[in-house]
N, C-alpha and C positions, 0 to 999 in steps of 0.2 A: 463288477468282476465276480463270477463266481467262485465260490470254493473246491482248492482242491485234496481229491478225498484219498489217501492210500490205504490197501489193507495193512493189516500187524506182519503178514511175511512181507510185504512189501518193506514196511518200516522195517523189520527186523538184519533183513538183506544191507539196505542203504546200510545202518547201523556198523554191519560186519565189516564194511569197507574201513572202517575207520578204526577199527577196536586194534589192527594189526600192527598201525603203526603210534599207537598212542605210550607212552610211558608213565607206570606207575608211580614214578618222585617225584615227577611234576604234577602227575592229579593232585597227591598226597599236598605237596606244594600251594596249590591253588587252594586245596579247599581249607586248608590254613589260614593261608594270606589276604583269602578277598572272600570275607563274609558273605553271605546271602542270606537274605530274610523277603518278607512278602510284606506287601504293603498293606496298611488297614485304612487308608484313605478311601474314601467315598465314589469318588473317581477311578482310579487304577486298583480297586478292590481286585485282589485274588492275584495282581501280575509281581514278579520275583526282581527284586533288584540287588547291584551287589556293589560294595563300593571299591572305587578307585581311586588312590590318590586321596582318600577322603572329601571322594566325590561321590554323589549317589545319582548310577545309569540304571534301567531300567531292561533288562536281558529280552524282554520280548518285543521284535521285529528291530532289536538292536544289534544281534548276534555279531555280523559280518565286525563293524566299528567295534564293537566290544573286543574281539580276537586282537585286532589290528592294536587296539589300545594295551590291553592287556601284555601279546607280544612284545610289545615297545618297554615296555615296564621288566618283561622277566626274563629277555634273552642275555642281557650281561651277565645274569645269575646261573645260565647254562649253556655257557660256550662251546660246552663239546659236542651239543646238539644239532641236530640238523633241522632249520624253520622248517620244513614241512612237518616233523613229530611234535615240536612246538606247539605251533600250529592245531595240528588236528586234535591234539591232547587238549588244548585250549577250546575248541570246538566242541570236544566230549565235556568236558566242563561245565558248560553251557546250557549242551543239551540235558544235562543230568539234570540242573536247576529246574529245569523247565518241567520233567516228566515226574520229578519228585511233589 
């Protein structure tokens, strides 16, 4: 399968879609609660994982289950919210690990 390639406006665009409905107490929230560090194993050298539950998942090509997991974990904590800004704040999350 090959790979597919977008430009930086391209990513940049995707990106904008998300940044509208995302909330800042919950980033602030997340990057508190669930550490991120990079691995120095031999193996998954250079890939970002973050723990859960004091479990350790691995954030790339895991995103989709990471959100889903995550969400489970911190929606009692923000009831007033609406899952989709949950959600996609959880997915900016994510994506931050990754481009950091």
């Amino acid at each position: 399968m090959g790979r597919f390639i977008i430009t930086e406006e391209e990513k940049k665009d995707i990106l904008d879609k998300y940044r509208d409905d995302t909330d800042s107490k919950i980033l602030t929230y997340l990057r508190r609660h669930y550490p991120v560090s990079v691995i120095d194993n031999e193996y998954y050298k250079g890939m970002h994982y973050v723990l859960i539950d004091d479990k350790v998942h691995i954030v790339e090509r895991n995103k989709k289950y990471l959100v889903g997991k995550i969400y489970n974990f911190i929606s009692g904590d923000f009831p007033d919210y609406d899952e989709k800004i949950l959600r996609r704040t959880i997915k900016k999350f994510l994506d931050l690990i990754i481009t950091n």
